[in-house]
VODO-142200 format. One line per field, with one value per residue (C-alpha): residue number from 1; residue in one letter; y, x, z. Coordinates in nm, 4 decimals. Example, Ala and Ser with C-alpha at 12.3 -4.5 7.8 and 13.67 -1.06 7.14 Angstrom:
// VODO-142200
n: c(1  2) .
res: c(A  S) .
north: c(-0.4500  -0.1060) .
east: c(1.2300  1.3670) .
up: c(0.7800  0.7140) .
//
This chain:
// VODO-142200
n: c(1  2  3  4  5  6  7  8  9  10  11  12  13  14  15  16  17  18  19  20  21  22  23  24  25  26  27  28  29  30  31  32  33  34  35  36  37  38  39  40  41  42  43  44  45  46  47  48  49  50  51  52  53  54  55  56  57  58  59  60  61  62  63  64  65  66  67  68  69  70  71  72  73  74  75  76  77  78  79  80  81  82  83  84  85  86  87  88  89  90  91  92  93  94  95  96  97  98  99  100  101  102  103  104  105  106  107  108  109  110  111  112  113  114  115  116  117  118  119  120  121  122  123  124  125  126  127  128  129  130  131  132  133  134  135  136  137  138  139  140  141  142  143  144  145  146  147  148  149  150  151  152  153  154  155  156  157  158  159  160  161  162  163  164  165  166  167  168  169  170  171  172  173  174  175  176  177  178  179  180  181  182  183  184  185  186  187  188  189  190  191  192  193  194  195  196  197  198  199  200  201  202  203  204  205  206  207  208  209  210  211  212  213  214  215  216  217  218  219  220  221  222  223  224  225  226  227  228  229  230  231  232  233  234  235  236  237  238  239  240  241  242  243  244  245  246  247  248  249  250  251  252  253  254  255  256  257  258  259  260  261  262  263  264  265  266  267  268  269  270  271  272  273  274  275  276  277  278  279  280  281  282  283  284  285  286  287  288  289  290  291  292  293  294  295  296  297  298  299  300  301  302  303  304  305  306  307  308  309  310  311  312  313  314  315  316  317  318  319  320  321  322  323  324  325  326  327  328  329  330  331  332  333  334  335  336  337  338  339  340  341  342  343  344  345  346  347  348  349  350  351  352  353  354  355  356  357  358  359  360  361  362  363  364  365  366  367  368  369  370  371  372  373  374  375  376  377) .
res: c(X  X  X  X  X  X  X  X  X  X  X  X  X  X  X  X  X  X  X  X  X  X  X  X  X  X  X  X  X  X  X  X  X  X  X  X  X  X  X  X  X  X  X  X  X  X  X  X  X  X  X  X  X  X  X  X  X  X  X  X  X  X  X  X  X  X  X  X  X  X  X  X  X  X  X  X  X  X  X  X  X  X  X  X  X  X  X  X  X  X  X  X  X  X  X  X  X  X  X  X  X  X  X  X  X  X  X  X  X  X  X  X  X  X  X  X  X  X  X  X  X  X  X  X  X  X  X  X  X  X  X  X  X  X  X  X  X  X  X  X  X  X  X  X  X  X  X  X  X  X  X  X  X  X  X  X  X  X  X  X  X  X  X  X  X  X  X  X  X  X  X  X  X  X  X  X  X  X  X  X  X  X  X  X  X  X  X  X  X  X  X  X  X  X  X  X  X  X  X  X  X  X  X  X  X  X  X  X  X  X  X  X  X  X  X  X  X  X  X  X  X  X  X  X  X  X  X  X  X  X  X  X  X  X  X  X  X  X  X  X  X  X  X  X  X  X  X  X  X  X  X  X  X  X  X  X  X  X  X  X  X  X  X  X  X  X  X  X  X  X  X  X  X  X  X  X  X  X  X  X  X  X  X  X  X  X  X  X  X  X  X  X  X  X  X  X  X  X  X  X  X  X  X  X  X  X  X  X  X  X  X  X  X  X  X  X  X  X  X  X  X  X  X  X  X  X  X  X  X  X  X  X  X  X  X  X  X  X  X  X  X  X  X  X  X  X  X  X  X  X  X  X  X  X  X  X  X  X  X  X  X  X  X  X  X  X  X  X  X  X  X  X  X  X  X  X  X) .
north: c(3.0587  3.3529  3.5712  3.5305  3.7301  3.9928  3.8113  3.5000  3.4074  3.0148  2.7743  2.5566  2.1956  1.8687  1.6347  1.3250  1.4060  1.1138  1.3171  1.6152  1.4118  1.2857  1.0975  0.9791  0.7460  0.6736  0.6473  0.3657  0.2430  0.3949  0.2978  0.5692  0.4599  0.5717  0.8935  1.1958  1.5231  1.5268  1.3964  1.5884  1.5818  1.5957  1.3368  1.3397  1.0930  1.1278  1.0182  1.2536  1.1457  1.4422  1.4588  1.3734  1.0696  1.1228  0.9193  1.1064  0.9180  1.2476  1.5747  1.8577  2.0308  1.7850  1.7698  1.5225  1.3673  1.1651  0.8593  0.7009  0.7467  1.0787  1.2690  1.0950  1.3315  1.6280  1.7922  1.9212  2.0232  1.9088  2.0988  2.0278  1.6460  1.4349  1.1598  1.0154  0.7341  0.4749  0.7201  1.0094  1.0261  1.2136  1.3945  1.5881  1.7764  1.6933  1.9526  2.0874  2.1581  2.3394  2.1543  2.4034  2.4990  2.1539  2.1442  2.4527  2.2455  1.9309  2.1276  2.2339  1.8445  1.6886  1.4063  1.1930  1.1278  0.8701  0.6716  0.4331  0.3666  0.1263  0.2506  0.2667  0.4636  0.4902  0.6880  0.4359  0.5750  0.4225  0.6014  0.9245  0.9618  0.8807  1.1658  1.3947  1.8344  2.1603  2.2995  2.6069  2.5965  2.6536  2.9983  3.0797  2.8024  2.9828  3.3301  3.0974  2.9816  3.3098  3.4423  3.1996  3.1268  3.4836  3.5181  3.1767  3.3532  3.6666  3.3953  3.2143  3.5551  3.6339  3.2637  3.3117  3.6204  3.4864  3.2430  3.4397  3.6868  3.3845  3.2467  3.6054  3.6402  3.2616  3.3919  3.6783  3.5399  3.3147  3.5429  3.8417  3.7001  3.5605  3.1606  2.9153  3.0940  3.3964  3.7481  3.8926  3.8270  3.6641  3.9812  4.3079  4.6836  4.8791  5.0762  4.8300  4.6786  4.6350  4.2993  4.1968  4.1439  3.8590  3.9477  3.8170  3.9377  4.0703  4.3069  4.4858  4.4824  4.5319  4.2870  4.1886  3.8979  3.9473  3.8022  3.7017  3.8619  3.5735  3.3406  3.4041  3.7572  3.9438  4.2705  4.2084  4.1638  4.3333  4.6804  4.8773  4.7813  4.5551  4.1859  4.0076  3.6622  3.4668  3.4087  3.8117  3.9092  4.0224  4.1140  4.4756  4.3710  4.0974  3.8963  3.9962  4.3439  4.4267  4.6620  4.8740  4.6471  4.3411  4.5123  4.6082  4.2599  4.1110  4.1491  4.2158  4.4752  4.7065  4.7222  4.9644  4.9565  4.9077  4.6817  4.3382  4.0681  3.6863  3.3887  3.1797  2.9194  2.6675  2.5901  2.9381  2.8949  3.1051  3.3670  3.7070  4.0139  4.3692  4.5292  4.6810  4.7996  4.9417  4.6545  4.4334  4.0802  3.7544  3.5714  3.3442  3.6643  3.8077  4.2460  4.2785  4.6318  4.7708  4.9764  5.2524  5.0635  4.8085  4.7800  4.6552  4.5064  4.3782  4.1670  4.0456  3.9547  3.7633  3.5773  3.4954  3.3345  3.1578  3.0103  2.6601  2.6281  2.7494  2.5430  2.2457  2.3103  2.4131  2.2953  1.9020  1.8737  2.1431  2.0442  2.2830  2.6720  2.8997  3.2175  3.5256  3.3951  3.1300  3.4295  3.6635  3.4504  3.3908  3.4564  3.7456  3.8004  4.1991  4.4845  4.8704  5.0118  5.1967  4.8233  4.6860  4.9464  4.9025  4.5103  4.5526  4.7949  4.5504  4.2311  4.4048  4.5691  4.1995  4.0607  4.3938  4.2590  3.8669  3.9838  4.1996  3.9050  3.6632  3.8828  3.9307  3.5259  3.5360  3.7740  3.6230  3.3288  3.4300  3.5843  3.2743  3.0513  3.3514  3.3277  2.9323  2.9241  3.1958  3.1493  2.7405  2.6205) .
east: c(-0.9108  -0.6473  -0.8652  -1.1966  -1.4705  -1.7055  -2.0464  -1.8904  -1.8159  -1.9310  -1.6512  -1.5743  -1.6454  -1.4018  -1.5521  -1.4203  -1.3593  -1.6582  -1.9215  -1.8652  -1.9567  -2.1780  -1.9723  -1.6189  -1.4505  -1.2124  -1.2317  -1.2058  -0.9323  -0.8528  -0.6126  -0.3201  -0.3869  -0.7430  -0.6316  -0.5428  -0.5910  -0.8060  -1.1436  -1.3937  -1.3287  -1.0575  -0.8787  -0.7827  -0.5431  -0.3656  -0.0559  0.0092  -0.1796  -0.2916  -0.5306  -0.8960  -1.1007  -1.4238  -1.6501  -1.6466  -1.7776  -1.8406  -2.0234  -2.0483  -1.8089  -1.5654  -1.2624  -1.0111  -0.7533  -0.4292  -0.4258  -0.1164  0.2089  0.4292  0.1333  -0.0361  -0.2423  -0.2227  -0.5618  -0.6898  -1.0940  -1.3198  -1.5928  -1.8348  -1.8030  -1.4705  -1.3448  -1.1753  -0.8920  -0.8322  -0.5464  -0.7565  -1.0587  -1.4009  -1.5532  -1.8327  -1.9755  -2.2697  -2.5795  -2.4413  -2.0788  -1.9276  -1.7163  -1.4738  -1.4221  -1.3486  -1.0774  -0.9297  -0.9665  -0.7961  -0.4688  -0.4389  -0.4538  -0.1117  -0.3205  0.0047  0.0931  -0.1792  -0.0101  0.1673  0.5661  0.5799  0.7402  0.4463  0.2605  -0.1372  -0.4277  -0.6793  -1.0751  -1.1339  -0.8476  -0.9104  -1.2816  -1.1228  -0.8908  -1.0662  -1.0493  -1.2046  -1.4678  -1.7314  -2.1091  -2.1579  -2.1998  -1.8782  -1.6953  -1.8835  -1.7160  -1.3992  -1.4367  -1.5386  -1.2093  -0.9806  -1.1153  -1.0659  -0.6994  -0.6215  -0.7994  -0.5387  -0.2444  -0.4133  -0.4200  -0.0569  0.0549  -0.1123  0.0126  0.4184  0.3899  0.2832  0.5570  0.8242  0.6590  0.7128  1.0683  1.2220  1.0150  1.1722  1.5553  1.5251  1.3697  1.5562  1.8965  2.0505  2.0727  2.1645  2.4723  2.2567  2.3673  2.0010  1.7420  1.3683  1.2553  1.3638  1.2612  1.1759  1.4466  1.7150  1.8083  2.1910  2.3721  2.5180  2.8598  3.0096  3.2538  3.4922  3.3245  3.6688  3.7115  3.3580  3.4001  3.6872  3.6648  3.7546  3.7530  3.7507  3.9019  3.8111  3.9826  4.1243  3.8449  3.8192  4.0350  3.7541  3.8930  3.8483  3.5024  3.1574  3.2395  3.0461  3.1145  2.8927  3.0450  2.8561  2.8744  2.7799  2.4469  2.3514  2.4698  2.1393  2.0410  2.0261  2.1893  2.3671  2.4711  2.8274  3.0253  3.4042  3.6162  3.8521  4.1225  3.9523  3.9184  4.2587  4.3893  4.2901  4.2058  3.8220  3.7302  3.4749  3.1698  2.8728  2.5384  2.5115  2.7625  2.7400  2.8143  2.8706  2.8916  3.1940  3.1865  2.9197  2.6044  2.5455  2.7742  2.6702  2.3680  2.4438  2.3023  2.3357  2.4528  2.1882  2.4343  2.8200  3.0341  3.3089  3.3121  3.4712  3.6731  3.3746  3.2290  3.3332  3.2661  3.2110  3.2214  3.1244  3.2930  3.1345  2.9639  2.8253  2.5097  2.5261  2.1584  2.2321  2.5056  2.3354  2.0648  2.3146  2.4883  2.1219  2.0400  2.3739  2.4189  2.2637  2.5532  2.8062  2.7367  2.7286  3.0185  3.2736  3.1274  3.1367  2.7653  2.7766  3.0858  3.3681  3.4282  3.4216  3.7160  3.7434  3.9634  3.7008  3.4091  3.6209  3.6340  3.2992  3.1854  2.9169  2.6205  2.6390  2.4129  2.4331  2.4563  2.1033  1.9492  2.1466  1.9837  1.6437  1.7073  1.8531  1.5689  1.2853  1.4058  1.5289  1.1412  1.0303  1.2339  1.0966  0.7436  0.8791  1.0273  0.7144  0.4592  0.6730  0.6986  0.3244  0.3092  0.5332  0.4062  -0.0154  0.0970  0.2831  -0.0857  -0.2282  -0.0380  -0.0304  -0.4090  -0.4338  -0.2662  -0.4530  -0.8126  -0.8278  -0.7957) .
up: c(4.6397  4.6873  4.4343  4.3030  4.1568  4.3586  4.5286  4.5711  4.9142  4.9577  5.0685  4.7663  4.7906  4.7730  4.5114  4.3516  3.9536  3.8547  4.0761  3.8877  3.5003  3.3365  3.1334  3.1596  2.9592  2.7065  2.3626  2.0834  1.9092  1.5483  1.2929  1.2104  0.8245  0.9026  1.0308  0.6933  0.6789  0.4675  0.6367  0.8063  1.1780  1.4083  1.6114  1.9587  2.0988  2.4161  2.2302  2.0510  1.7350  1.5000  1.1734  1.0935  0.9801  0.7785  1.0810  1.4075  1.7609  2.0046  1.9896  2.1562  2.4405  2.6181  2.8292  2.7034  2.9193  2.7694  2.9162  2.7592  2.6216  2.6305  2.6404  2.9606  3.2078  2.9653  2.9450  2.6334  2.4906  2.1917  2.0932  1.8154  1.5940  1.7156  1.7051  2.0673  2.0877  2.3450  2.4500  2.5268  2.8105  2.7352  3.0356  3.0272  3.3187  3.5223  3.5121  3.8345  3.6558  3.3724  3.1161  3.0155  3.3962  3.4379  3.1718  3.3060  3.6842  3.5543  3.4282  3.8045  3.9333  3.7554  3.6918  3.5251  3.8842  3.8830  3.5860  3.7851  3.7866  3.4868  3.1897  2.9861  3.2163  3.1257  3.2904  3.4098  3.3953  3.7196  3.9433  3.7653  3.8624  4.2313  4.2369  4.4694  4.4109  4.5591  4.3344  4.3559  4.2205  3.8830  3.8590  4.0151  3.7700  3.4537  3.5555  3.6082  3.2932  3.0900  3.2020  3.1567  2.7891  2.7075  2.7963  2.5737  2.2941  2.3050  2.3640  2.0717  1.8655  1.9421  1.8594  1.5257  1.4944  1.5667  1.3892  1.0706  1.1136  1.1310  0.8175  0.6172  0.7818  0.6345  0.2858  0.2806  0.3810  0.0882  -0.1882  -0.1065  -0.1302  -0.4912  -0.4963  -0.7062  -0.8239  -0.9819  -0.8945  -0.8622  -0.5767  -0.6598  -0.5187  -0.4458  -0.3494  -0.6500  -0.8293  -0.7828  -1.0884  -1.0876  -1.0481  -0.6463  -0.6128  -0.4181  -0.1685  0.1478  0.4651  0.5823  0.2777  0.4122  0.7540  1.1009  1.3002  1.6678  1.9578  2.3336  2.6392  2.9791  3.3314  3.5552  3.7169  4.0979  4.1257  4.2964  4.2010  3.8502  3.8614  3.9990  3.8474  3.5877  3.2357  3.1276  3.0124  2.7470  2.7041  2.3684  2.5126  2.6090  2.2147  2.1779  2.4980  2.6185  2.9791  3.1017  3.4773  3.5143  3.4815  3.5233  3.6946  3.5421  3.6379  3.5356  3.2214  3.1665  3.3282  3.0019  2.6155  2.6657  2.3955  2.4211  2.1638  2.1318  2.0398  1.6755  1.6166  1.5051  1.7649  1.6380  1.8726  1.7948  2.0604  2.2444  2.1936  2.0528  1.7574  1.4662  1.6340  1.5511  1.6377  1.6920  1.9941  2.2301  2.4917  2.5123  2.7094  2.6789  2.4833  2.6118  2.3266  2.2520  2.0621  1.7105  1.6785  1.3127  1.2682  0.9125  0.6451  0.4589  0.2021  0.4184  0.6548  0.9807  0.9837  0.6141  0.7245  1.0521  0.8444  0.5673  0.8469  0.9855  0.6646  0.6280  0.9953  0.8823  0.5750  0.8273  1.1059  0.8712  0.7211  0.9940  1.3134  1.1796  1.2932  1.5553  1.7664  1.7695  1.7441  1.4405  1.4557  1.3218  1.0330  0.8670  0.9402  0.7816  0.4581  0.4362  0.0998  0.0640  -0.1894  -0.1073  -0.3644  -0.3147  -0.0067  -0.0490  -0.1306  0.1626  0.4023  0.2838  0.3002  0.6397  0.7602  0.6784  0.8029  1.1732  1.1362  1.1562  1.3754  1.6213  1.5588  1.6197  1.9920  2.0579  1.9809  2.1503  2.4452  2.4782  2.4183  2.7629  2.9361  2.8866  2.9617  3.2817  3.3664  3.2475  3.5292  3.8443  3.7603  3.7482  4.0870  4.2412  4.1356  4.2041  4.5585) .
//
């Protein structure tokens, strides 16, 4: 391998995948009605089927393979009382292997190459323990192993982690926001007590669309101002900048950092977020800039909330644009501008912690795959 641990030094070996087992074959068939999730031990099907069933017919530590289905030649691992379809195959290493370094081995192989070409490909026992890989002695494939196990554990961690942050966020969009016609949140930050008011968006805020220079004038682009398309509205760069006279060519309009940026057209229809940089904005994007008495995270955080209702309702099912006239008479649930801050403080707080999980996700499992290519030959 490109990288590998300190004292090892042996060649690694080519072995077929049945010399490495001790056992390797699939499962037995099991009714979905069977299946709840409510019994006692999980199920593992290659096809994707999920739950548990109150008999189990494996235990211990095993690597499962899919051998059917959408999910055919992905690689997964049991440990402890299972039950294993007909879509999945049970391998367990040999006393001269490791089980878990074989799971970690088998996600190198792309074993749904050896499905066939039919359209319901399958994994057949018999050509997988024929597919032939490079493996080191067991003590090397431990240390492998050790490793490998303790980087999914943080990516694990941080997935838990996410997800428990997105799970407070969509609480806390629909309990601290009136609904059902009532002018007072489920919940809200002590001392606030007085009714919200409902008001047009374009009575609380200045707003403002773009333009694009001509296409193919070479002058008019590769400057320094930064253009932001409706998919960089959040972004704190983006892939193409202006010149001067590309700027003034057209009706781009500058924005800063801080102000709100809506996407109006394409598949982006309806994100919104602040600004993270000072550049100019295409006519796909909306600059809603706030008055006085109005928050700039609050209302990023209200259109947030809202984009499902306004997608369905003026995008007939998603095709189509939005414009500054049907955002500007959008109908607000808006309290005091103290509440609105607080409001608007806490929910850009979370979405901080969201990006900052999410980028760890990203960046472990980056790690994750340079090390899965480097450490298996």
């Amino acid at each position: 391998p490109q990288i590998r641990f300190a004292g090892f030094t042996d060649p690694w070996e080519q072995r077929k995948l049945g010399e490495l087992s001790s056992e390797f074959k699939s499962g037995e068939f099991i009714c979905a009605d069977n299946v709840s999730e409510s019994g006692s031990y999980p199920v593992y099907g290659g096809n994707g089927l999920r739950g548990y069933t109150t008999t189990f017919n494996h235990e211990g530590l095993y690597t499962l393979i899919g051998r059917q289905g959408a999910l055919c030649g992905n690689v997964n691992i049991a440990d402890g009382k299972s039950y294993f379809t007909e879509h999945a195959v049970a391998v367990k290493a040999n006393h001269l292997n490791n089980t878990t370094f074989l799971y970690y081995l088998f996600g190198t192989l792309d074993l749904g190459q050896y499905s066939g070409q039919s359209a319901q490909p399958g994994l057949a026992v018999s050509n997988l323990v024929e597919v032939e890989a490079m493996v080191p002695d067991k003590a090397e494939q431990k240390k492998i192993s050790r490793v490998f196990k303790t980087v999914d554990s943080l990516i694990t961690l941080h997935q838990r982690k996410y997800d428990k942050l997105c799970v407070l966020k969509k609480s806390m969009l629909d309990k601290m926001f009136p609904k059902g016609g009532s002018l007072y949140p489920e919940i809200r930050f002590a001392g606030f007590t007085d009714p919200w008011e409902q008001r047009k968006l374009g009575e609380l805020t200045e707003s403002y669309s773009g333009g694009t220079p001509a296409a193919g004038e070479s002058e008019f682009y590769g400057g320094s101002i930064p253009f932001i398309r409706s998919a960089e509205i959040a972004a704190e760069s983006t892939e193409l900048f202006l010149t001067e006279k590309g700027y003034e060519s057209s009706s781009a309009r500058m924005v800063k950092p801080g102000d709100v940026l809506y996407a109006l057209y394409g598949a982006t229809s309806g994100e919104v977020a602040v600004s993270r940089q000072k550049g100019a904005i295409n006519q796909a994007i909306l600059a809603i800039l706030p008055r006085d008495d109005c928050d700039a995270r609050y209302i990023t955080a209200w259109l947030r909330k809202q984009k499902g209702y306004i997608v369905t309702t003026y995008l007939q099912g998603g095709q189509g644009n939005l414009s500054g006239v049907i955002v500007k008479n959008l109908e607000v649930f808006i309290p005091s501008l103290p509440e609105q801050q607080k409001i608007g403080f806490m929910l850009s707080h979370l979405d901080s912690l969201i990006t900052l999980h999410q980028r760890k996700l990203e960046l472990l499992r980056n790690i994750k795959k340079s090390m899965l290519d480097k450490m298996f030959v």
